[in-house]
N, C-alpha and C positions, 0 to 999 in steps of 0.2 A: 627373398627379400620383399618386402611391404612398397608397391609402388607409391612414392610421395605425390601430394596431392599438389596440384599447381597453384602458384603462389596465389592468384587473383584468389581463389576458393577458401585458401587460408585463411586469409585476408579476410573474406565476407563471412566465414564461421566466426574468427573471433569476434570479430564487430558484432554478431549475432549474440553470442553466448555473454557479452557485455551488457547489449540492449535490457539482454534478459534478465541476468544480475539484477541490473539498475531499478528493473520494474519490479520486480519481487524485491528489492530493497525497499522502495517507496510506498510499496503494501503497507509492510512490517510497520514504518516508518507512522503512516496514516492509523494503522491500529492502535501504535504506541501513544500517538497523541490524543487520539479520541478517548483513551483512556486514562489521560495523563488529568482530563476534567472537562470535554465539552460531550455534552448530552445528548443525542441523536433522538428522533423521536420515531425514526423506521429507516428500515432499509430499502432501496430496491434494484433490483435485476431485469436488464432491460435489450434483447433482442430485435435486431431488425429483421420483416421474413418479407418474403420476393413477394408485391403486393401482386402482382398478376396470377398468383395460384388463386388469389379470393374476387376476381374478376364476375360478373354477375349479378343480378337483382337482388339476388337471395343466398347472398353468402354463409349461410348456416349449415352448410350441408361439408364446404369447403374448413369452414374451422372444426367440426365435429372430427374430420379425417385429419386432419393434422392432429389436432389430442389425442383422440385414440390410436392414432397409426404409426406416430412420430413421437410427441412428447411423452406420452403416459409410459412408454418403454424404455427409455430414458428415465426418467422419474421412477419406474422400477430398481432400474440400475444402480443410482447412486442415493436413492433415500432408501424407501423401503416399496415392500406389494400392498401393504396397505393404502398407502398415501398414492399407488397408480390406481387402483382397484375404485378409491372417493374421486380423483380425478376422469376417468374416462367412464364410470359406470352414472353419475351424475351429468346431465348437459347444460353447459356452460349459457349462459342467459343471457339477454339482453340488460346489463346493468344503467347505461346512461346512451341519449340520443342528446345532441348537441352542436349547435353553430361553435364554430371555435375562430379566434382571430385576434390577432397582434396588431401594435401598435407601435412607431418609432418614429423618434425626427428623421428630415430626408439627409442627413449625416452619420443616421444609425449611431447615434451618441451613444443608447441603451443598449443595445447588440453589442457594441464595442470594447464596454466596459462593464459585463460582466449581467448588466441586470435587462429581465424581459420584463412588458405589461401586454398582457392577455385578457382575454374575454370570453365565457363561456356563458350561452343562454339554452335553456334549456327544450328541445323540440318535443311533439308527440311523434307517431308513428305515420303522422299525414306531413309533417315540416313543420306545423304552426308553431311560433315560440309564443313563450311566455315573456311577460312586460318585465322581465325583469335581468339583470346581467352579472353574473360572478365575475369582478372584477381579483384580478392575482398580481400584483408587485412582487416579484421573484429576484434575487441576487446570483449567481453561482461563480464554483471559485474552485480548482482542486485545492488550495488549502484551508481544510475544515476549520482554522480559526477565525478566519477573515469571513466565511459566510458565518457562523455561530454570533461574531463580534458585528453583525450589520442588524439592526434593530428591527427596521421596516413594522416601525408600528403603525397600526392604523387609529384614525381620531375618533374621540371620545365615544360618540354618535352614531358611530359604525353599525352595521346590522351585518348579523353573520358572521362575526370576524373569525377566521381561523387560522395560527401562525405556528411554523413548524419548520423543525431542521431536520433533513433528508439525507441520504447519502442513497447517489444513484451507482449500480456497475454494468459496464457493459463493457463492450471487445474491445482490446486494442488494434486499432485498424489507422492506416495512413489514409485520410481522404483527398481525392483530388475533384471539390468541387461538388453537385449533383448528379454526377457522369459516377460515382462511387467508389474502389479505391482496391486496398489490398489488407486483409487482415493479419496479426501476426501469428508464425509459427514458430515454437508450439503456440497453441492458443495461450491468451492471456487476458486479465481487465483490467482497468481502471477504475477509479473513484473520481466521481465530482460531485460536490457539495454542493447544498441550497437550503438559503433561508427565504421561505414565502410567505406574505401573510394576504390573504382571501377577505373581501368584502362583498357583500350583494347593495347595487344602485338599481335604481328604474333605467330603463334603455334609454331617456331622453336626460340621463346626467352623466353619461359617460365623458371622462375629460377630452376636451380637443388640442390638450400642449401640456409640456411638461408641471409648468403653471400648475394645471389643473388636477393633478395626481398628486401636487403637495397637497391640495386642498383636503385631498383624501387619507393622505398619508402624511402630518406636520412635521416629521424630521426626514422625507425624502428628499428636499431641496440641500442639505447640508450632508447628509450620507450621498448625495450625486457629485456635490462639489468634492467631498473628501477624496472619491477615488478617480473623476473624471479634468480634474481640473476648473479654468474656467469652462462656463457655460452659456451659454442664452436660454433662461428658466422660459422664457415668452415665445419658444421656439415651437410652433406650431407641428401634430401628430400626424403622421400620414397611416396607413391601414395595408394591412396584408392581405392577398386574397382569406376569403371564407371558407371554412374545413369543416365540411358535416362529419360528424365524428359516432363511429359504435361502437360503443363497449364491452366484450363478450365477457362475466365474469364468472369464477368459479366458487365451491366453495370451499370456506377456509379446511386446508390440507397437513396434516403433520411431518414437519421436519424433524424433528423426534427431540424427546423430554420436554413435550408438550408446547414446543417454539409450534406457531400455526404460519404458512403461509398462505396469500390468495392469488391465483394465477388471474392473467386479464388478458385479452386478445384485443388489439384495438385498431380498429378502419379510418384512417381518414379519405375523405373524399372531395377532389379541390372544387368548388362551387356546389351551394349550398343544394341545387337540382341534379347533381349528379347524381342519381342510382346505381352506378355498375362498374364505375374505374375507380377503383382506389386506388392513389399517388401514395399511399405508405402503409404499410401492416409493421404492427409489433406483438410482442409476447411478452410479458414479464410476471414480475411475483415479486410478492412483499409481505415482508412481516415488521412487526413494531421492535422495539427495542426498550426494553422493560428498567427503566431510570439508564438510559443508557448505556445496560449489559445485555449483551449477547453471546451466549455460552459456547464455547469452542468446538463442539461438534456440530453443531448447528451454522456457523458459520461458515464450517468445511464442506459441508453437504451442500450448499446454499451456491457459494462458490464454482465445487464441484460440475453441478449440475448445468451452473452457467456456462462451463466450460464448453461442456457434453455440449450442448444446446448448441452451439456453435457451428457444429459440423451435423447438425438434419438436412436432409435433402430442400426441406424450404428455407433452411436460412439463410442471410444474406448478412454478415458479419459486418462487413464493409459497407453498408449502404449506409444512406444521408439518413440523421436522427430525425426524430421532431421537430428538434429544434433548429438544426439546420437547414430544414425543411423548406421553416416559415424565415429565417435567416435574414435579416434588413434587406442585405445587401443580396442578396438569392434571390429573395421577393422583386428589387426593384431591377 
């Protein structure tokens, strides 16, 4: 006879095999409606890796070995040898250097309810920036209708504007905090949505209150009240520390029937002189979404691979994202 398992264990399998249901329901669910008529304009896949492998001055030595030693065998695995072969026989570049930093009331109104404001100025390879700053008004939301249905337009006047709905995936992992957490088994992901729209100001007109982001954005004040309630619009901006940021990018790779992805490797580093500790490493990869279709094997592959990616000896499933990172309330 078959020894029975003890009740506790039971117990925590069903609760398991439910979780799991529930999360591959909610896929299905999120496909179904993005298909049902809201338009995606890309996707992406998003990995956190143990920032202390890319420790050092000159971290290029440390991402080349992770692609070719880690990732590109994998990407063998569940795409094709070609798409390993463009991946690790090219090396992955320096795409962007960049101050990067947040902004929030000190009640983290914006953190709280869904929307971030960022700032990205552009460095050379000594630190100097340019006079100039990408500012981003970003919403997120896992239900792709409620980011799709958030405007976030920018005024008339704008320079640069670029506005876009995204859909990110990455692990499903329980976080407890910046101390990082527990991922789940079997592996799995999630979906969160974001509509952002991008403007470029001079560095001496960046807004210092909420006030000053309508100025920038004329239906932000009324998309803040819709989903925050009341407010105090005159509530003054506080700042997150500064993240020098690298971006190691690749070049675009086929997922196959000509879907392309592009891998990116990215360093944040907390204070804008720090050279050699990075506070966060990611990996991901994006492809576009061509009116809003993306063809079913391409999606499985894409998936797939994130899965894989999951379990490399540098990844860190569980770890704090970006955005948790910079977190209002983490930051202060």
């Amino acid at each position: 006879m078959h020894q029975q398992l003890p009740l506790a264990r039971r117990a925590r399998l069903r609760i398991a095999v439910k979780l799991y249901t529930f999360i591959l329901a909610l896929l299905v669910l999120q496909v179904a409606a993005i298909a049902g008529g809201v338009e995606l304009d890309s996707r992406e896949y998003k990995l956190m890796l143990k920032p202390q492998q890319f420790i050092g001055a000159d971290p290029r030595k440390a991402v080349e070995h992770f692609i070719t030693q880690q990732l590109a065998p994998a990407l063998r695995d569940q795409w094709n040898n070609d798409a390993a072969k463009e991946l690790a026989g090219r090396e992955m570049q320096i795409g962007d250097r960049r101050i990067i930093q947040f902004w929030d009331s000190e009640d983290c109104l914006l953190y709280r309810h869904g929307f971030a404001w960022r700032g990205r100025t552009d460095i050379d390879e000594h630190g100097k920036r340019t006079d100039e700053v990408e500012l981003t008004l970003k919403f997120r939301s896992p239900d792709a209708f409620l980011a799709a249905g958030m405007p976030l337009k920018a005024r008339e006047d704008a320079k640069k504007v670029d506005s876009k709905l995204e859909e990110d995936l990455g692990p499903v992992a329980v976080r407890s905090g910046l101390e990082g957490g527990v991922a789940a088994t079997p592996r799995s992901a999630r979906s969160q949505f974001s509509r952002s729209t991008t403007q470029t100001v001079s560095t001496d007109k960046e807004p210092t209150s909420l006030a000053g982001i309508g100025t920038l954005y004329p239906s932000f004040e009324e998309e803040l009240r819709a989903t925050a309630g009341r407010i105090d619009i005159l509530a003054p901006l506080g700042a997150s520390p500064e993240y020098r940021e690298l971006v190691y990018k690749s070049t675009k790779v086929d997922i196959t029937n000509g879907v392309k992805a592009r891998f990116a490797l990215t360093l944040w580093y907390k204070g804008a002189e720090n050279q050699d500790q990075p506070a966060l490493a990611e990996i991901s990869f994006k492809y576009d979404a061509n009116n809003g279709k993306v063809p079913n094997e391409a999606a499985r592959r894409a998936l797939s691979l994130l899965l894989t990616m999951q379990d490399l000896p540098w990844a860190d499933p569980s770890a704090p994202t970006k955005t948790a990172l910079v977190a209002c309330d983490a930051a202060s």
